[in-house]
N, C-alpha and C positions, 0 to 999 in steps of 0.2 A: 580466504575467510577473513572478517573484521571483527576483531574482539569486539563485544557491545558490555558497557560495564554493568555491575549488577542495580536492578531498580527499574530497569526499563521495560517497558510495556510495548508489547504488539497489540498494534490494531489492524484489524480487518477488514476493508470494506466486502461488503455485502454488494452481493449483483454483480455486473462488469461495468469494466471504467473505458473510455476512451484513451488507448496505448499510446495516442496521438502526440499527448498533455505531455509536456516536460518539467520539468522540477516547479518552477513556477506556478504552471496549471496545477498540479497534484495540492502542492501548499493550500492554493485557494482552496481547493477544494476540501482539504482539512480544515482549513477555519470556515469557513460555509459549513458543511456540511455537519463534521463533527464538533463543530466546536472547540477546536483544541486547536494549540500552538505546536508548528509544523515544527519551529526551532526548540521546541522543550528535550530533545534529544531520545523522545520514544519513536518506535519503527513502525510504520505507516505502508501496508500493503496494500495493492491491488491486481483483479486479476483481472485481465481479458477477456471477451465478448466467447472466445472456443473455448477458453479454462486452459489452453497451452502456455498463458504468458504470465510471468504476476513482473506487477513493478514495486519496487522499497523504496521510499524515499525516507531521509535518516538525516538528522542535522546532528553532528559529532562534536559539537563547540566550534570548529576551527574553519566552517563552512558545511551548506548542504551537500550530502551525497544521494542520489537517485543510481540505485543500479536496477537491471532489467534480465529475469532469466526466462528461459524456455523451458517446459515440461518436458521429461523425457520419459514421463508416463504416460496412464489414463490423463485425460483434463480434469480439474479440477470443479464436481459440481457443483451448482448453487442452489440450495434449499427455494423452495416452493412456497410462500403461506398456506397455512392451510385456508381450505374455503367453507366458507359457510354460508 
């Protein structure tokens, strides 16, 4: 487990991410996408194309950390829009 100090915000992406992308890839895609600075030291999630995977990318001051678990549940679903 890594202490994360108080203040920090989780963000979620929505949908699934290509698991492919490594620390690098994810970052762009925080500042594209979200808007936001990958090194601002808040926690930066994504999940996989089946919902068994999520990836964290986490910049802690001292260097990015990208770590990668496996679900050992259900997958994880992704809400729908609704349609109209």
């Amino acid at each position: 487990m890594i202490p994360v100090p108080n203040g920090v915000k989780v963000w979620l992406a929505t949908g699934y991410t290509n698991m492919r992308r490594e620390f690098p890839g994810l970052s762009l895609m925080v500042q594209e996408t979200l808007k936001r600075d990958p090194d601002s030291g808040h926690l930066f999630c994504f999940r996989g194309r089946k919902g068994g995977l999520i990836e964290v990318i986490w910049h802690n001051g001292q260097g990015g950390v990208a770590g990668r678990s496996t679900a050992h549940v259900d997958p994880i679903p992704v809400s729908k829009p609704p349609y109209h």
